[in-house]
C-alpha positions in Angstrom: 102.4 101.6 167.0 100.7 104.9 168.4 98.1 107.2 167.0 100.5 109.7 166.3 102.7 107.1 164.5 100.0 106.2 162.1 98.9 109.9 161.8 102.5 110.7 160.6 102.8 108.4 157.7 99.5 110.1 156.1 100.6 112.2 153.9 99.7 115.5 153.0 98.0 114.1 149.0 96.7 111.4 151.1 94.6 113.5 153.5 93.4 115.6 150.7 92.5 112.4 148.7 90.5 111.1 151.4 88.7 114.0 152.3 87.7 114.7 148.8 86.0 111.0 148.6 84.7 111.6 151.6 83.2 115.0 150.8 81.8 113.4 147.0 80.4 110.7 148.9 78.5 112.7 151.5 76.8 115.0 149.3 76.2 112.8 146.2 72.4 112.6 146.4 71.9 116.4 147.5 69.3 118.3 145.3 70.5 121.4 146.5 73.3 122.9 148.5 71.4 123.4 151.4 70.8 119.1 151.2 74.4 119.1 151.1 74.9 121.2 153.6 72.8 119.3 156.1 74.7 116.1 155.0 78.0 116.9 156.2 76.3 118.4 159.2 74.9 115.0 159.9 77.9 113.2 159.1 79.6 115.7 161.5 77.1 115.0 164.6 76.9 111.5 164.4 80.9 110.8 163.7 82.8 113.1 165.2 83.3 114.6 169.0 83.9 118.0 170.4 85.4 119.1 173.5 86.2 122.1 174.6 88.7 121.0 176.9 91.1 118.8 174.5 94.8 118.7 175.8 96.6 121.2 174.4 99.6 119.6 172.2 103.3 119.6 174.3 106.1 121.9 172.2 107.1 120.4 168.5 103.7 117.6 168.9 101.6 117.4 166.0 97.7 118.3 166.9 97.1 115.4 164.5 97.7 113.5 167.6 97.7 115.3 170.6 94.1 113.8 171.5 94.5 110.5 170.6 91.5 109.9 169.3 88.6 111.7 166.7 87.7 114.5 168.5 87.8 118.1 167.3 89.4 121.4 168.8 87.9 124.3 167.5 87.7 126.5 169.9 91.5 126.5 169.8 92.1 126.5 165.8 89.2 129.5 165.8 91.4 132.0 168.6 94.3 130.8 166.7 92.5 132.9 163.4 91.4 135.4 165.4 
C-alpha cells in the first residue's frame, strides 16, 4: 500500500479529530498563549520538514501525497493565497 493510499482513507472528521488532540495535547500545560505558542512552534521544528523545493503534485494528485513523506510546502500553499 502507498502513502497516498493510506492518505486517502483519512477522512476529512478524521484529520480534524486528530489535529484537535494533537493541538489540546501540545498546549495543555501553557500558562499563557505565548507558552502555547512556543509549544507548537517546537513541536513544528523538531517534527516536521520544510523544503522549498517539494515536487509539485502531477494533474488530479492529491498534495496529501505528492511528497511522500512529512514535509511541508508552504511556499506553494502561501502564492496560492496570494
Amino acid at each position: 500500500m502507498s502513502v497516498s493510499d493510506v492518505h486517502m482513507k483519512i477522512t476529512a472528521d478524521q484529520v480534524v479529530s486528530r489535529v484537535s488532540t494533537l493541538a489540546a495535547s501540545l498546549v495543555s500545560g501553557a500558562a499563557t498563549r505565548l507558552d502555547a505558542v512556543n509549544s507548537v512552534e517546537n513541536y513544528l521544528r523538531t517534527t516536521e520538514t520544510y523544503n522549498l523545493n517539494s515536487p509539485v503534485p502531477r494533474s488530479g494528485e492529491s498534495e496529501v501525497g505528492s511528497c511522500g513523506g512529512r514535509e511541508g510546502k508552504a511556499s506553494r500553499e502561501a502564492a496560492r493565497i496570494y
